[in-house]
C-alpha positions as a Python dict, from the first residue, in 0.01 Angstrom:
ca = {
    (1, 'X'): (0, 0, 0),
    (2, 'X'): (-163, 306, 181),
    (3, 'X'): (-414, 223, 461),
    (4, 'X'): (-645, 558, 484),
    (5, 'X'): (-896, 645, 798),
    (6, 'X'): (-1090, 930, 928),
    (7, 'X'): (-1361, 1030, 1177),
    (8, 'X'): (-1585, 1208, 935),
    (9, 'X'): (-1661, 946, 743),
    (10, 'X'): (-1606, 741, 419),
    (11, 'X'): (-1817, 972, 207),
    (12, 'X'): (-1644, 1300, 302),
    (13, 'X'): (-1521, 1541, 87),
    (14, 'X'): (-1181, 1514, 292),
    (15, 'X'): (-1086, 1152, 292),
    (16, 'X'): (-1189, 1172, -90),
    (17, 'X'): (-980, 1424, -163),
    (18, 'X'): (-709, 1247, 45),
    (19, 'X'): (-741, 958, -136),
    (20, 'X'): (-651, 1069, -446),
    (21, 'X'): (-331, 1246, -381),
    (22, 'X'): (-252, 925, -222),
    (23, 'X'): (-332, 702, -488),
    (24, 'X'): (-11, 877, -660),
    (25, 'X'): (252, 667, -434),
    (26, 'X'): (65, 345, -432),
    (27, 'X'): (-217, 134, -412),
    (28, 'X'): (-452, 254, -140),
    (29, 'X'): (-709, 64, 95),
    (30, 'X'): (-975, 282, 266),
    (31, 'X'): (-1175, 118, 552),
    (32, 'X'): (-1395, 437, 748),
    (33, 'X'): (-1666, 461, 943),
    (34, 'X'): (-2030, 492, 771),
    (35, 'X'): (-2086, 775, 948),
    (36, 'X'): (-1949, 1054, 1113),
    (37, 'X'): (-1735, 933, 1479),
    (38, 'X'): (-1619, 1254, 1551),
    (39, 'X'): (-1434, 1281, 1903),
    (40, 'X'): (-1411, 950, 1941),
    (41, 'X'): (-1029, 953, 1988),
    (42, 'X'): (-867, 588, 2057),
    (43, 'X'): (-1223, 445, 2191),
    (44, 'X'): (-1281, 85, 2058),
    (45, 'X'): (-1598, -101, 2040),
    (46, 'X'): (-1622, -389, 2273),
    (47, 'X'): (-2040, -433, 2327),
    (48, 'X'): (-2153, -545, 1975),
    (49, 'X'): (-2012, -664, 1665),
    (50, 'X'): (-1862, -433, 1402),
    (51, 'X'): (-2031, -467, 1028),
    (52, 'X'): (-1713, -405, 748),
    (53, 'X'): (-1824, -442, 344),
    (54, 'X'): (-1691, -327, 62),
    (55, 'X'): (-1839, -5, -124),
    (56, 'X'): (-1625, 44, -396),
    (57, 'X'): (-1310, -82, -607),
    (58, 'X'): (-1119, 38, -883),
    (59, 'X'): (-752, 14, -1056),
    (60, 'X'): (-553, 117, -729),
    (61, 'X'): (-859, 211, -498),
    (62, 'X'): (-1062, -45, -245),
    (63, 'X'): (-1332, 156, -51),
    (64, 'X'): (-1475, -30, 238),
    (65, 'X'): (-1698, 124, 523),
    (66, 'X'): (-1732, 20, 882),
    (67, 'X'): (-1981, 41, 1159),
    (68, 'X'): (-1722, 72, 1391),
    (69, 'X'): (-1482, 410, 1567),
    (70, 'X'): (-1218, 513, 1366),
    (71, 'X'): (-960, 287, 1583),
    (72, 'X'): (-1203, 1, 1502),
    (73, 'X'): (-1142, 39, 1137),
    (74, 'X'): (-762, 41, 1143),
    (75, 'X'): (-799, -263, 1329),
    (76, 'X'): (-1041, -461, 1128),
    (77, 'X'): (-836, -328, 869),
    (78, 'X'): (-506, -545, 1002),
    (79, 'X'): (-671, -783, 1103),
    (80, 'X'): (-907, -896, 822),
    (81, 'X'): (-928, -631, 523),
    (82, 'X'): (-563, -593, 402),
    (83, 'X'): (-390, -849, 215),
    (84, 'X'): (-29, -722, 281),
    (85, 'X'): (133, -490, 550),
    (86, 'X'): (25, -112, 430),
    (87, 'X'): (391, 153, 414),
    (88, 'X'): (189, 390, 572),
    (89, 'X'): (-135, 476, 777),
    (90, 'X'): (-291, 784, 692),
    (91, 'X'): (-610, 1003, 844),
    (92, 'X'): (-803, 1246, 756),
    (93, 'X'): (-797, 1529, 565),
    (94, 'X'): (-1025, 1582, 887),
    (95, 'X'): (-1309, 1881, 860),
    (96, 'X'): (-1178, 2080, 1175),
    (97, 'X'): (-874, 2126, 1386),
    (98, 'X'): (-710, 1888, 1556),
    (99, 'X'): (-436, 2081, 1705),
    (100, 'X'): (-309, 2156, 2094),
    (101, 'X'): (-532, 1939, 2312),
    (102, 'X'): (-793, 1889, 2085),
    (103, 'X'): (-520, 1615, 1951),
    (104, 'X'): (-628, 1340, 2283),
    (105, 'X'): (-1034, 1399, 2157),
    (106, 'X'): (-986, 1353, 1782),
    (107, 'X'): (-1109, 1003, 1627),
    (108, 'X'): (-818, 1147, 1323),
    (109, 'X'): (-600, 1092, 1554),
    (110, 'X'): (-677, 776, 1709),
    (111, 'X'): (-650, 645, 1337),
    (112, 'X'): (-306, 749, 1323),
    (113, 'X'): (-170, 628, 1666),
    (114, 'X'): (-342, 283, 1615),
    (115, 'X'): (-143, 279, 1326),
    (116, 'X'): (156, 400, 1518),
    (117, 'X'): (110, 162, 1798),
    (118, 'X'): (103, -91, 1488),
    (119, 'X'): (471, 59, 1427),
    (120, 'X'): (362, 173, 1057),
    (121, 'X'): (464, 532, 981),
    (122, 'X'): (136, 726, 1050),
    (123, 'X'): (5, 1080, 956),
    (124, 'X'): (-268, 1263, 1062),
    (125, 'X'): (-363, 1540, 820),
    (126, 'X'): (-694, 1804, 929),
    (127, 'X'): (-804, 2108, 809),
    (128, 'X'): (-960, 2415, 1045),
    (129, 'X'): (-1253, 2432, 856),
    (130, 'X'): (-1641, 2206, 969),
    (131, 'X'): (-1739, 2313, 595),
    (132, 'X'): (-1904, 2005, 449),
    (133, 'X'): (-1745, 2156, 154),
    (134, 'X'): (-1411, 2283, 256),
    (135, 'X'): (-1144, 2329, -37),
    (136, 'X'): (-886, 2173, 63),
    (137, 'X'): (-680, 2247, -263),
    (138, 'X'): (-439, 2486, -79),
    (139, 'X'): (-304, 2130, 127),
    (140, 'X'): (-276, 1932, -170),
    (141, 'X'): (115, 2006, -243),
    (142, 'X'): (221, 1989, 157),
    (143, 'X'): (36, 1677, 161),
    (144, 'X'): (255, 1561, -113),
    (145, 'X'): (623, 1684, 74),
    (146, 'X'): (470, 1539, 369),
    (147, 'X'): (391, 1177, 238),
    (148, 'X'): (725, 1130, 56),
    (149, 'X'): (957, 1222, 296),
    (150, 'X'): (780, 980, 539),
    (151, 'X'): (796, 733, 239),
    (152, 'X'): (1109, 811, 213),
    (153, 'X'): (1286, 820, 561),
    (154, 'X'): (1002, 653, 763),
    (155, 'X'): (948, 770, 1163),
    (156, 'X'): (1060, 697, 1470),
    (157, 'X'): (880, 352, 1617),
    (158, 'X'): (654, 480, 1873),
    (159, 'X'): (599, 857, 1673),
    (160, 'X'): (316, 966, 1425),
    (161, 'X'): (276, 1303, 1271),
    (162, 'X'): (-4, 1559, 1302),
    (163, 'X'): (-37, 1785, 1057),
    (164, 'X'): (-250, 2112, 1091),
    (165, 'X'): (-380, 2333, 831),
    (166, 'X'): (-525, 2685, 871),
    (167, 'X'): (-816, 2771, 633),
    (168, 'X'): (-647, 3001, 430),
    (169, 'X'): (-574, 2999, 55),
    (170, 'X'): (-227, 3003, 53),
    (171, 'X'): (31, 2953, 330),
    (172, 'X'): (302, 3150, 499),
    (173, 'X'): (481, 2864, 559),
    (174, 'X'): (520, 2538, 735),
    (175, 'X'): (662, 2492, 1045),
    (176, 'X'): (730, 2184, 1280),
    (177, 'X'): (556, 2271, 1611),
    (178, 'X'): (468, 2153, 1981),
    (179, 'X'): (136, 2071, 2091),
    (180, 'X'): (23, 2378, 2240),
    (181, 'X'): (-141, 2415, 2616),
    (182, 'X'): (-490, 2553, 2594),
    (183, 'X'): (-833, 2398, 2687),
    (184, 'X'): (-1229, 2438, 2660),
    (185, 'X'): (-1449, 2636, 2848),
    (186, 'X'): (-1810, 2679, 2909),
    (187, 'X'): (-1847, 2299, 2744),
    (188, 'X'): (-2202, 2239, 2850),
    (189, 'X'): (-2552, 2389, 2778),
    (190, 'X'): (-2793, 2299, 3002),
    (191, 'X'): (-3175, 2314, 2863),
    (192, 'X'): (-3455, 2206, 3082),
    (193, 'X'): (-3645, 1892, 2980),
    (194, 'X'): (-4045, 1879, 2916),
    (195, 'X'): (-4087, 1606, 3120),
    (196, 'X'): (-3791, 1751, 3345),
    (197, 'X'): (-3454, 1736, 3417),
    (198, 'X'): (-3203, 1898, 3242),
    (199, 'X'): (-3085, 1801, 2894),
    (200, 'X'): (-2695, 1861, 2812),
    (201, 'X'): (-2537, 1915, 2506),
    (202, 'X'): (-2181, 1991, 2394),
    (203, 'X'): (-2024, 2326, 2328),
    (204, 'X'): (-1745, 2558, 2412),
    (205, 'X'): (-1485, 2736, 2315),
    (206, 'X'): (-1145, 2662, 2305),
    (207, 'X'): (-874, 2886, 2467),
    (208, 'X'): (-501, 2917, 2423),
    (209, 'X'): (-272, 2921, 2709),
    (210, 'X'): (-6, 3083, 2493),
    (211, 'X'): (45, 3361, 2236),
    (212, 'X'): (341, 3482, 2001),
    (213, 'X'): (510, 3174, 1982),
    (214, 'X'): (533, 2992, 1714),
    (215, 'X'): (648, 2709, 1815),
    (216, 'X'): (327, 2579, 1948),
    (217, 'X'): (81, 2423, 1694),
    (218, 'X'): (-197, 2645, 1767),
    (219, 'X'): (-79, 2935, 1754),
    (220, 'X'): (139, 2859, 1422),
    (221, 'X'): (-225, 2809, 1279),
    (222, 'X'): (-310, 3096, 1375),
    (223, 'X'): (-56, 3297, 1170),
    (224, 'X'): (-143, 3131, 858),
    (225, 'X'): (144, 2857, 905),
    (226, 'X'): (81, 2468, 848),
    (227, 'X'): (183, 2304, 1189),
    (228, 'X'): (344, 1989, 1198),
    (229, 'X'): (373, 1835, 1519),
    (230, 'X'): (561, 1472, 1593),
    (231, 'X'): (328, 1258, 1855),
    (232, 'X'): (434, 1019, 2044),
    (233, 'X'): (218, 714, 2177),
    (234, 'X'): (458, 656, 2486),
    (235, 'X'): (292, 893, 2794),
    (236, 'X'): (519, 862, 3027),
    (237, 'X'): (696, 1198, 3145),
    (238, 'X'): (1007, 1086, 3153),
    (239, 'X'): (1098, 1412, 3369),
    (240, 'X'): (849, 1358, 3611),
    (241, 'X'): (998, 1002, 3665),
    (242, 'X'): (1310, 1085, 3723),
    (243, 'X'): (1230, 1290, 3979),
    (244, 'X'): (1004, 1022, 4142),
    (245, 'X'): (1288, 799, 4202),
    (246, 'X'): (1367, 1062, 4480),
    (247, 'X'): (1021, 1045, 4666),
    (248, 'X'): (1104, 762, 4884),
    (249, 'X'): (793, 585, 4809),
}
């Protein structure tokens, strides 16, 4: 059994699409949120109650959608939808990138490191594109690779995948990256209220620290490369610790 997730959605074109190329290892259990949760990242809900029903079922295929974040719903999903431990936790295909930092923000990736903190092998898979109406056809086969090798030789406990696409029709390749350093700028706009005060919303653009090096996630994209990076849920810098143990404190 496949448990699948996302942030945009259980009507989106990308968890759709998802869900069928999934549905050719194995039964597969959706529970998503209603509506978009976008940038929700790990955030639970802990102030009301979370609605769960069922929207659809077929041979294979159990739809059900959730008022809830995207953490909520893998969850809710252990907890009271599944009737069996799921092989693997899948998100996405998300509409937009979820590469370099953009990977703490994402509610795709939440999915996948709830999973991971679950210790089920756990993929995140997003596109570059916001189109509503993306075509995703170009990730179908990597998706595929991607899926059965995890099938097949599982991950790390503690490690989850994320899995970039550029929005290209065909790929130069696929590479296994780092998270790239970069961040946002210019993330508000300010717009003065009628009744005043000033009204805030988000924007920005996002800006690489780094460029030529392929290595990093971001700038694989870039180049037309799918980037695969391997996420870990443990924080700690193990470096920086180390190096503690020498402060005297």
């Amino acid at each position: 059994m496949i448990l699948v997730s996302n942030d945009d959605g259980y009507m989106a074109k990308g968890i759709n699409v998802l869900v069928r190329v999934l549905m050719e290892f194995g039964d597969v259990v959706v529970v998503a949120p209603h509506t978009g949760r976008s940038g929700k990242g790990c955030a639970i809900t802990s102030e009301v109650p979370v609605k769960v029903w069922k929207v659809s079922e077929e041979q294979g295929l159990q739809v059900y959608a959730c008022t809830g974040t995207p953490c909520d719903c893998v969850k809710i999903a252990f907890d009271s939808v599944l009737s069996r431990r799921p092989s693997l936790v899948v998100g996405g295909i998300n509409h937009g990138d979820n590469s370099a930092v953009n990977a703490h923000y994402s509610g795709t990736m939440g999915v996948v490191l709830e999973g991971c903190m679950k210790e089920v092998p756990s993929i995140a898979f997003s596109l570059c594109s916001h189109d509503a109406d993306a075509d995703f056809s170009a990730t179908l086969p990597v998706i595929r690779r991607v899926v059965a090798a995890v099938l097949q030789r599982g991950l790390p406990t503690g490690s989850c995948l994320n899995v970039n696409f550029p929005d290209v029709p065909s790929y130069a390749g696929v590479r296994v990256c780092r998270q790239a350093y970069g961040q946002w700028m210019n993330e508000w706009k300010g717009h003065e209220h009628p009744n005043g005060g000033t009204w805030y919303w988000l924007t920005g653009s996002f800006q690489c620290s780094e460029s030529g090096s392929l290595d990093a996630d971001k700038v694989a994209l870039e180049n037309n490369y799918v980037a695969i990076t391997p996420t870990k849920i443990d924080l700690t810098d193990y470096s920086l610790l180390n190096d503690m143990q020498g402060w005297g404190l």
